[in-house]
Structure formats: structure tokens, C-alpha cells
C-alpha positions, 0 to 999 in steps of 0.5 A: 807878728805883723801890728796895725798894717793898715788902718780898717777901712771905712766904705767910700761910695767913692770907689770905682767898681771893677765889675761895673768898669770892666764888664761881666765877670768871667767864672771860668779860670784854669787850675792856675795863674800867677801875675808875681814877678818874682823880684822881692820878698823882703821880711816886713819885721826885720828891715825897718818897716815893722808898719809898712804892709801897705807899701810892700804890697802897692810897690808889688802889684807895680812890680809884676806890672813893669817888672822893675824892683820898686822901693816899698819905703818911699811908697809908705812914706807918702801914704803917711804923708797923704793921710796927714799921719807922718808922725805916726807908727801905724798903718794907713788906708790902703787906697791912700797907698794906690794913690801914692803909686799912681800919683808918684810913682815908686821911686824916690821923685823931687815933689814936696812933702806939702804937695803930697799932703795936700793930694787926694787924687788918684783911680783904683778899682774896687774888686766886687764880690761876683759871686763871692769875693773869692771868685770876684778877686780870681776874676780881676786877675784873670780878667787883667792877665795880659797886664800882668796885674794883681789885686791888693787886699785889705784884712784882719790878721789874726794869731792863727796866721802866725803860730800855726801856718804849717810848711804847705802855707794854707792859711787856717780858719781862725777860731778866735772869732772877729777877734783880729789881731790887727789888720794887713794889707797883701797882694794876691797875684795868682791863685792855684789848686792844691789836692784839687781845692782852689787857693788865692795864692797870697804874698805877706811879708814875713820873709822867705821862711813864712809859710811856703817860701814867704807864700800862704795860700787862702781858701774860698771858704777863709776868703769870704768869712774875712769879707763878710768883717767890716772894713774889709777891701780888695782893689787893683790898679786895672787902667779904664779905656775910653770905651770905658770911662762911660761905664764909670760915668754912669756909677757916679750918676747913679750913686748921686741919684740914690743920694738924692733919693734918701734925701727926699724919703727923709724929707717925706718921713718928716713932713708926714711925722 
């Protein structure tokens, strides 16, 4: 079973919103769409990298992107590295591992290790809940298709996942609650009907004989019972053009506005205390 693959991500006003970026989100989708190249699936519990989900995923949203195998490994490193848990065996916030990607790419690069403890920066997407998270993920991928690039996501993973995923690879709603057994990060590069319902179409790391050949499929209704859990994330690598950078110019300004706005109503509750 896959433990602690990344840590449960605290909200960070921070983040780009995609919707905001990118414009309207589309709701109209075809039966089926997938943005996976097709170049590994390598067994996240066999080869060394027991913690490394978040580095699988980031280097696999790349690799449908160019189309080039990348090195999962060196991905995780620098996420450890630039989270500053090198010495540790655990997971790490899957928007440090976007950075690292974007930062220094996949392959093994001449940087120090210093460097990449002292680095923050880096731009990725937070996938908006339009109107439910289930639709708001298909809309990034349809919306990003031409780029071929898929949406990383950040979950509880609970023990249904792993004893009772039958051979078709439909995840089951988990019966134990909120109580998760750890937390994974994923990538979903398509999304496809099965029996006429709609599934994102999810790529773990169990290996090829997990689920539909190291595939599982998720429901709307899974999708959004697992965004509705504190910590959750969904985020791609989606690059802004100028036209829009504006866009995200005016999120900032008015995340700052309504900072500045609680700050004042506090000071008036106080005054008048």
C-alpha cells in the first residue's frame, strides 16, 4: 500500500487559478479524451521510490507534454530538497514537485543542491471546482488538448483502493469515512465513458497489474466526495500567454484587496469592542 505520498496540502491564496487565467470553462466534452503518452508505468513499491508519487506524477504530466521518457527520481529529490526534507521518508507538497519541474526540469541538470533549497519559484495552475471538481479537472485537460497536458492531483488514499479495485479499475467509494490511509498524488490525462458514465481515467503507480493494466478510473460522485476533504489539490502545468497574464494580474490585486479588507473589519470590530 502506497504511504504518505505527499504531504496534505495547506490552502495557499498564492495559487493561479486556471478558470480565472484561461477564461470560461468549457462543459462540453466528447465520450473520450486522453493526453498519456504512453512511455512508463514504472511499480512505485518495487524500484526504490516506496515515497516518490509526487515525482512519478510531475515527471508524467512532462512526458505526455514532450513525449520524452523523463527520470521520475531526480524529480522527487529536488521536491525534497526544495521543501528542505531531504533527510526524510515522506511525501512532499505537490506544488513544490510542479516547481521542480518547471525550475529544473526532468533530467539529471549541474545545479547545486543549495540552490535548490534556497528556490521557491515556479507557476502552476490550480484547477477550479466549475462546476464540481469532476468537471472543472476534464475542463483543464480538454481546454489544454492541443498541448497535450494533463492535471496532476493530490488525495487521501484509502484501503478500498488497494483490496478491493476489481480487474475493470473503477475505484470504489470508500466506506471508511475520512479515515484515509495516507495521502497520493496521481495524474489524470483523459477521462472516458464506461456503461455510458463518465470516469477521469487516473494513472497510479502500483504497476501494470493494478487495476486496468496500472490504470483506475474515478467517478463524479468519488471525484467530489474526495474534494470536499481538507488538503485536497488539483493543478497543471498549463503556460499563460501574454493576453493573459493580465488575468492573473487581477487575481493577485484582488486577493491583496480582500486582505486588506479583513484587516480593516478587525480593526473596526476592535475599535467598537
Amino acid at each position: 500500500m502506497i504511504k504518505n505520498g505527499l504531504l496534505k496540502l495547506k490552502k495557499d491564496h498564492r495559487d493561479y487559478s486556471f478558470a480565472r487565467t484561461f477564461g470560461a470553462v468549457v462543459l462540453q466534452f466528447p465520450d473520450e479524451y486522453s493526453c498519456d503518452a504512453g512511455l512508463t508505468m514504472p511499480d512505485q513499491n518495487l524500484d526504490g521510490l516506496p515515497y516518490g508519487c509526487t515525482g512519478y506524477t510531475q515527471s508524467e504530466l512532462c512526458q505526455d507534454e514532450d513525449v520524452v521518457a523523463y527520470n521520475p527520481k531526480y524529480t522527487y529529490d529536488k521536491s525534497r530538497i526544495m521543501s528542505g526534507m531531504a533527510d526524510q521518508n515522506v511525501g512532499v507538497d505537490l506544488r513544490v514537485a510542479l516547481k521542480s519541474t518547471i525550475v529544473y526540469g526532468l533530467q539529471h541538470g549541474t545545479e547545486s543542491d543549495q540552490e535548490a533549497l534556497q528556490h521557491r519559484r515556479g507557476q502552476y495552475y490550480n484547477v477550479d471546482k466549475a462546476p464540481d471538481y469532476f468537471d472543472g479537472i476534464r475542463a483543464a485537460l480538454w481546454t489544454n488538448r492541443l498541448e497535450r497536458r494533463a492535471v496532476s492531483i493530490g488525495v487521501p488514499w484509502f484501503p478500498e483502493f488497494e483490496r478491493t479495485l476489481g480487474p475493470n479499475g473503477i475505484l470504489p467509494i470508500p466506506s471508511s469515512g475520512i479515515a484515509e490511509a495516507s495521502w497520493h498524488n496521481a495524474k489524470v490525462s483523459g477521462f472516458k465513458l464506461i456503461q455510458g458514465i463518465p470516469y477521469l481515467c487516473v494513472k497510479s503507480w502500483q504497476g501494470k497489474q493494478y487495476g486496468d493494466n496500472g490504470w483506475c478510473y474515478m467517478s463524479r460522485e468519488l471525484c467530489n466526495q474526495l474534494f470536499s476533504i481538507s488538503g485536497t489539490g488539483a493543478f497543471t502545468l498549463a503556460k499563460a500567454t501574454p493576453d493573459q497574464i493580465q488575468t492573473v494580474k487581477l487575481t493577485i490585486l484582488e486577493t491583496i484587496v480582500s486582505y486588506l479588507r479583513m484587516i480593516v473589519n478587525i480593526m473596526v470590530k476592535q475599535t467598537m469592542a
